[in-house]
N, C-alpha and C positions, 0 to 999 in steps of 0.2 A: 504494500500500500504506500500512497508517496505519501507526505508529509502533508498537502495542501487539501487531502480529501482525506477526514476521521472515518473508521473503522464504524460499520452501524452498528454495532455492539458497545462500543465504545462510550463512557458517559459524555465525551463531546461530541460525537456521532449523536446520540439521543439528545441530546440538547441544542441542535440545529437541525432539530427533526428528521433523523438519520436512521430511527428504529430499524426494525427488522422487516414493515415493510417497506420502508424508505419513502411515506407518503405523507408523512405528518403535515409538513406544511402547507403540502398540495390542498390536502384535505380542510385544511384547518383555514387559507385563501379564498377557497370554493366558498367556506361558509361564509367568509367575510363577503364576498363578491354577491353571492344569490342574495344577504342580506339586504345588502346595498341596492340592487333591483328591486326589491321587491318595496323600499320602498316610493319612489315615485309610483311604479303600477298599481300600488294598493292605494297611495292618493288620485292615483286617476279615476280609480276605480270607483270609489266613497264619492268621490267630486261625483263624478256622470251619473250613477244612479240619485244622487241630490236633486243633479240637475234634469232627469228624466221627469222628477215628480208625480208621474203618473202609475199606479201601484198595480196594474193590472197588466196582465202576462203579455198580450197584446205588444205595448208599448214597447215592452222588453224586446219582444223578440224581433220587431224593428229595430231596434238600436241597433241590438247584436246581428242584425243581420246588414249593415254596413260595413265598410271592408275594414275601416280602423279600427272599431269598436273591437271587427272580429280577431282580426292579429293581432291586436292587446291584449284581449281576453285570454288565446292559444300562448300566449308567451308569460302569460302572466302565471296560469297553468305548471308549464312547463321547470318554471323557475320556482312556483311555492312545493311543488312535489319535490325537485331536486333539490332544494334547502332541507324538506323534511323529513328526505332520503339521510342527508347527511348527519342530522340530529338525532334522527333515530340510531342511526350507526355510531355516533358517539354515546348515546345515553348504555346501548346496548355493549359497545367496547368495555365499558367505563364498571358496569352494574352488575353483568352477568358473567358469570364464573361457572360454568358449568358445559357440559357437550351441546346443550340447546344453544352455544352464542350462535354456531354457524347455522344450525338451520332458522334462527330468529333475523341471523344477519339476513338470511335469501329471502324469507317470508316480507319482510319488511320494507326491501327494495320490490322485489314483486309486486307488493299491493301499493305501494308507492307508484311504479310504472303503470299497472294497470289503471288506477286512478286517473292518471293525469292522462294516457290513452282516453280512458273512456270520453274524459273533461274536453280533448281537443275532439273527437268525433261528434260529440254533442253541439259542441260549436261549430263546426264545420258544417252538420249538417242545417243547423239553424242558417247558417251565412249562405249556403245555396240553397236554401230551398223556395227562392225565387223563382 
């Protein structure tokens, strides 16, 4: 090993998030970054339905069936599932000690993926079904 890259075993290895699986800070950015999205989209979001004012399904599904509403909505999506993927995967790192972390870790992203699948099909089909 050279000198200018520690050892991920190493406690300066793990303390430049170098662990064993060398992801730490990748993962630990991601959350900072989906944070960071999420929140203008979630003030976009609060704002426009304010500004919809009209509380019946109809209205809605006008909005969202305009094209910015609907690629705000699919991204907005996209990024609160992948923040929740990530937190889940920390709380579950962090908490569970036992043979159930890995099939909690798979379960979790799973129903994370499929959420947000189902989230942009919904939307998609509201946005064409002009």
């Amino acid at each position: 090993m050279s000198e200018s890259h520690p050892a991920a075993g190493s406690a300066e290895g793990r303390a430049r998030g170098l662990g064993s699986a060398r992801r730490g800070v990748e993962a630990w950015r991601s959350e900072r970054l989906t944070a960071i999205a999420l929140l203008p989209l979630t003030l976009w979001l609060v704002a426009s339905l304010i500004a919809l004012g009209a509380p019946d399904r109809a209205s809605f599904i006008a909005w969202l069936g305009r094209p910015l509403p609907a690629f705000l909505m699919i991204l907005l999506l996209i990024i609160v599932f992948r923040h929740t993927a990530l937190g889940l995967q920390v709380i579950i790192e962090d908490y569970v000690h036992s043979t159930a972390k890995i099939a909690l870790l798979i379960g979790s992203h799973l129903a994370c993926f499929a959420l947000c699948i189902a989230g942009v099909l919904a939307t998609l089909s509201i946005a064409f079904a002009r």
